[in-house]
N, C-alpha and C positions, 0 to 999 in steps of 0.2 A: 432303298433301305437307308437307313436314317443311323446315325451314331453321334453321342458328343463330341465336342472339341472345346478347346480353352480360347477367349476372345484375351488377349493383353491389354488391353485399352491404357497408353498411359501418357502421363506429360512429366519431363524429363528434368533433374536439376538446373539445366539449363535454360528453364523456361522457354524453349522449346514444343510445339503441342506436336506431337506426331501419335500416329495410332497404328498398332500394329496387329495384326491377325496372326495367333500361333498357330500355326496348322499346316501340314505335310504337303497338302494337296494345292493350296492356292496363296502363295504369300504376294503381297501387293507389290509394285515395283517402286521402285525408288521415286520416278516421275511421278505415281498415283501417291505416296506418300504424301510429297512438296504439295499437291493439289489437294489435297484431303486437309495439312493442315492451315495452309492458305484460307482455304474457304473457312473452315471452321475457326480458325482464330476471327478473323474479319468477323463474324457473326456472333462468337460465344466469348472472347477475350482469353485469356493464356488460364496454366492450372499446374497448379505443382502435384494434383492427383493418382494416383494411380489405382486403374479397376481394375478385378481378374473377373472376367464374365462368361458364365460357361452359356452356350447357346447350341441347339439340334442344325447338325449338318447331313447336309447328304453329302454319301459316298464319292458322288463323280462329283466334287463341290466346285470343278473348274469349271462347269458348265454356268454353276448360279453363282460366280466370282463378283459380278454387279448385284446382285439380289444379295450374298452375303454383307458387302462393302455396306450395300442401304442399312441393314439389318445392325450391322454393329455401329454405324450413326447413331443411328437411332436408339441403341441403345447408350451411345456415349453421350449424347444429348440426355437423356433420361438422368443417367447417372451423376452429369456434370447439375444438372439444374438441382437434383436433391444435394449434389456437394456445397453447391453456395447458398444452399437455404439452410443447410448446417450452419456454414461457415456466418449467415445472417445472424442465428441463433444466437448463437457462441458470443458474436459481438455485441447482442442486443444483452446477453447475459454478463458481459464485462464492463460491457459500457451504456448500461441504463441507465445512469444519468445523464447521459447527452439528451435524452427523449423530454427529461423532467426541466419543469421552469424554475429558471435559480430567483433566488431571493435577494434583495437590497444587504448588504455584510449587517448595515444596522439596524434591521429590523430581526434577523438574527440573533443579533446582542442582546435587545431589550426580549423576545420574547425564548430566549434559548431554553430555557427551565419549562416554560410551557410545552414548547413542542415536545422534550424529552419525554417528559410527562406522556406525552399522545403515543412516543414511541414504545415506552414499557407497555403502554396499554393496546398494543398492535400483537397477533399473530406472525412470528417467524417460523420459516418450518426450520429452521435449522440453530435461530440463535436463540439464546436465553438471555435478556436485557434486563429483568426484574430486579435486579441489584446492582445493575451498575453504576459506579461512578464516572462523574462528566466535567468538564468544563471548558469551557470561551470565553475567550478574552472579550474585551470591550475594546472595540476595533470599530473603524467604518469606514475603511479601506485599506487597501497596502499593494505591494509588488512582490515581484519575481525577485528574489535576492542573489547576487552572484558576488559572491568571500572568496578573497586569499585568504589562503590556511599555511601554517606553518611546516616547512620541509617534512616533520616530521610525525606521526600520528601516536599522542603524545596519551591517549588514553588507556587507562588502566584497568584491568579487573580487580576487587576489591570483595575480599569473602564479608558481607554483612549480613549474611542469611538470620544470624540470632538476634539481628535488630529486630522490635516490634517494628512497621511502617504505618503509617498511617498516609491515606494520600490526600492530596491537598484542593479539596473542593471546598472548603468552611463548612462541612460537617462537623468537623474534631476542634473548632477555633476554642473552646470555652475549657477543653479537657488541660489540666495542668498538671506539671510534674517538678518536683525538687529535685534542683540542680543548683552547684553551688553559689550559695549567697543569696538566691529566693526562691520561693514557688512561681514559678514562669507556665504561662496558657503556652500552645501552641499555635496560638491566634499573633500572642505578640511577638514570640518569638519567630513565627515567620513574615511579622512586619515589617521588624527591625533587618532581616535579611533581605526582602523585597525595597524597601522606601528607604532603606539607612545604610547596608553592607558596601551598597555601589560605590558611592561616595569614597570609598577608601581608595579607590584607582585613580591614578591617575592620565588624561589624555586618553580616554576612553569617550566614541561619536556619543552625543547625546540621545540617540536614536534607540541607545542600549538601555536594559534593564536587566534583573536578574529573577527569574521563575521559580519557586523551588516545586519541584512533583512531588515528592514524598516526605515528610518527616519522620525520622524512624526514634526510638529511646533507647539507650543504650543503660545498661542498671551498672553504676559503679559502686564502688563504697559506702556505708555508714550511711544508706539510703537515698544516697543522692543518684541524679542518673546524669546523663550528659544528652543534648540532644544531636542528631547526624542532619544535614537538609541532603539529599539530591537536588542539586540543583542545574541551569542550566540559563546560558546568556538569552535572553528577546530581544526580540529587535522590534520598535513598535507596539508594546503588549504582546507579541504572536512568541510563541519562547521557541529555540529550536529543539529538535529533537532529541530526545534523551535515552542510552542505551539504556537495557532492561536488562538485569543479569538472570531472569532468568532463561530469556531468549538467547539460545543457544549458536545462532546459524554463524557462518561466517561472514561477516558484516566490513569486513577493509573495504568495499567499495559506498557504503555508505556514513556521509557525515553524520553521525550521532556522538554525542559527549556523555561523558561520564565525570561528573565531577561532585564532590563530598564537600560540606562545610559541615565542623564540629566545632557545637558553641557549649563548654564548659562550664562556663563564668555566664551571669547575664548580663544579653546584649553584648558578647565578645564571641567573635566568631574566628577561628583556625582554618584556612583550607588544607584538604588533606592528599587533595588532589590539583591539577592545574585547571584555573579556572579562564579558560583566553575569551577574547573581545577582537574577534577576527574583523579585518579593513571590509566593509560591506559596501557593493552598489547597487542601486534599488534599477531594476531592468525594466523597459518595457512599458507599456499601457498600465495606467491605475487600476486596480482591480477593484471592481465597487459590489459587484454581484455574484454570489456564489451556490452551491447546491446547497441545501440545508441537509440538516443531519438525518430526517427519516428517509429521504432518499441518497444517502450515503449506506443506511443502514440495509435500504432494499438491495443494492446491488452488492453488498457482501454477504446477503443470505444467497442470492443469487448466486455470486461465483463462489461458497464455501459448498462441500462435500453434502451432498443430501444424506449420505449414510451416518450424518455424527451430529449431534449437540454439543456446537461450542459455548461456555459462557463468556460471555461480553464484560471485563473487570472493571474495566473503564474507555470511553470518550472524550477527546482531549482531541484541539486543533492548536498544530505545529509548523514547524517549519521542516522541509521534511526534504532532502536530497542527496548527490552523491557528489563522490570525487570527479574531481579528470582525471585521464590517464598518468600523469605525471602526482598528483596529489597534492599542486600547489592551489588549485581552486575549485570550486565545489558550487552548484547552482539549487539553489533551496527556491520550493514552492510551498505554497501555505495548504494543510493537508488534513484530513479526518485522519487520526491514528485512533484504532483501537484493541486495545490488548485481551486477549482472547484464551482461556485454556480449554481445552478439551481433557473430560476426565476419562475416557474409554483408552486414550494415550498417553495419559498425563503430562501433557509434554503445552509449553506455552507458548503462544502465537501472536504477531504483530501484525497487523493488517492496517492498509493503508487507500484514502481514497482521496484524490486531487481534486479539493474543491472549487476549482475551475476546468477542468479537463475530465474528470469520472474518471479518470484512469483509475485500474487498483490494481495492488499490488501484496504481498503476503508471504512473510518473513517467521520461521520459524525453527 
C-alpha cells in the first residue's frame, strides 16, 4: 500500500548541502547525511536552494530506505540542474551585454545619432524609445574615477517643478528668451556656462569641465524671464551624474549632484546651489572600448517588468557611482543612464547600465 510523504531537499545558509528525508518511518543517519553530501557536492557544487518534493512511498519504507535515498537523488539532481538553468537565465537576463561585442568609444562618438536612430526604429517589448532624448560626449577613451568628497553631503532638494526644462541635446539651441538686457538662444547661453562659467574658479584639475542637463525658464517681470541650467562638473567630457527630482528613492549612498546656475543678466551666471570640483584620480587600465547603446538598451528591456510600458525620456552617458562607507570617497564608472517613466504608476525611473561591465542597475 502506497501513501505520500514530504521529500525536504535543501541546502542551508551556511552553504552547507545536506538533504534530508521528512518522513516517520526512515530518516537518514547523520554518517549517510556527511556521505550524501560529500558526494554530491564533489559532483554538483554547493546551493543555497531549497525543494519541498512530495514523492509516493510505501508503507514499510524501511525496507526500500536505499531505493528511497536513490529516488530523492535523483530528484535533487533534477531540481538542482533546472535551479542553475534559472539561475543561467537570470544572468543571461542581467547581464546580456557580456555576450555582446563592444565597440571602439570613438566609433561610438562619431556614429552615436546613427545608431540611435536604428534603436527608435527596433521592437522592445517593454520600452517606448520613439521620443527620446540622447546624448554622448565626444570621448575616445577615459577611466575608472575614484574622488574625495567633502565630509559632508552637501546637496540640496530645490522645488523647480514650475520651471519650463528643456534638456540639453541641441534640439532647443536656436529657441530664445528675454532676459534682462537681451534676447539670449539657449544655444548661447549654454555656451557661455560650458566654454566660459569654468573659468571663474579657481585651482580647479584642468581635467574638469562643466555639463549642463537641463535648461529650465523661469517667467519674471515686465516680460523678462531668467534662465535656471542644472548643471553638473565632467571630468573629460564624460559629466557626472546628476540627481533627478523627480526620482524619488533614497539615494545617500549614491554620488549624484544637484547643483542650479541662474543667469539673470546676460552671460552672468549666480550659483544657487554649491557647485564642488572634487580631487579626482583616474584608476585602472584605459578604457577604449565599450557596449554601445542598442545593447544597453536590450538588456534593460530584458531586466524591466514585462507586465508595464516604460517610456525612455532620455539617454545620456555619465559618470555614475557610490560612496564609501565613511562618505569621504566615492568610485564613479562611465555608465548608460536612462530616465524612464511609467504611466500605469506614474512614478519616474532611473536605470543604469555599465558600459564596460553590463552591469544594471534601477533606481526609482
Amino acid at each position: 500500500m502506497r501513501e505520500e510523504k514530504d521529500f525536504d531537499i535543501f541546502a542551508d545558509a551556511d552553504d552547507k548541502f545536506i538533504y534530508e528525508i521528512s518522513q516517520k518511518c526512515s530518516p537518514l543517519s547523520e554518517r549517510e547525511k556527511e556521505r550524501m553530501f560529500a558526494k554530491s557536492e564533489k559532483k554538483y557544487g554547493k546551493s543555497k536552494k531549497t525543494f519541498n518534493i512530495k514523492v509516493k512511498l510505501y508503507r514499510k519504507c524501511m525496507r526500500y530506505k536505499n531505493a528511497i535515498a536513490s529516488v530523492a537523488c535523483l530528484i535533487l539532481i533534477s531540481g538542482l540542474l533546472i535551479f542553475l538553468t534559472i539561475l543561467e537565465s537570470n544572468g543571461n537576463s542581467k547581464s546580456a551585454l557580456k555576450t555582446a561585442e563592444k565597440m571602439n568609444v570613438s566609433e561610438i562618438s562619431d556614429s552615436f545619432y546613427d545608431e540611435f536612430e536604428i534603436c527608435k526604429q527596433k521592437e522592445y517589448k517593454n520600452l517606448d524609445i520613439s521620443e527620446c532624448m540622447a546624448v554622448f560626449p565626444d570621448i575616445d577613451s577615459f577611466y575608472q574615477l575614484e574622488i574625495k568628497c567633502s565630509s559632508e553631503n552637501r546637496t540640496q532638494n530645490i522645488n523647480l517643478d514650475d520651471v519650463h526644462w528643456y534638456f540639453d541635446n541641441g534640439d532647443h539651441n536656436n529657441k530664445s528668451f528675454d532676459i534682462y538686457g537681451s534676447s539670449t538662444s539657449i544655444g548661447e547661453a549654454v555656451g557661455y556656462i560650458e566654454d566660459s562659467y569654468i573659468y571663474k574658479f579657481d585651482n580647479i584639475d584642468s581635467g574638469f569641465g562643466v555639463d549642463v542637463t537641463y535648461t529650465g525658464v523661469q517667467s519674471l517681470d515686465n516680460d523678462n524671464n531668467a534662465y535656471i541650467f542644472a548643471v553638473s562638473p565632467a571630468w573629460n567630457n564624460i559629466p557626472f551624474d546628476f540627481y533627478d527630482r523627480r526620482i524619488l528613492s533614497d539615494r545617500e549612498e549614491y554620488y549624484m549632484l544637484q547643483t542650479y546656475l541662474m543667469m539673470v543678466r546676460g552671460f552672468v551666471a549666480d550659483t544657487l546651489t554649491g557647485l564642488e570640483f572634487p580631487e579626482v584620480e583616474e584608476v585602472g587600465e584605459k578604457i577604449n572600448e565599450i557596449y554601445p547603446l542598442e545593447d544597453a538598451l536590450d538588456i534593460l528591456s530584458e531586466y524591466m517588468t514585462q507586465k508595464s510600458v516604460f517610456e525612455v525620456l532620455t539617454a545620456e552617458f555619465v559618470y555614475k557611482g557610490k560612496y564609501s562607507e565613511d562618505k569621504l570617497t566615492a568610485t564613479l564608472n562611465a555608465t548608460w543612464k536612462f530616465t524612464m517613466y511609467n504611466e500605469e504608476s506614474g512614478k519616474y525611473y532611473s536605470a543604469y547600465v555599465d558600459a564596460n561591465s553590463g552591469e544594471i542597475e534601477c533606481v526609482g
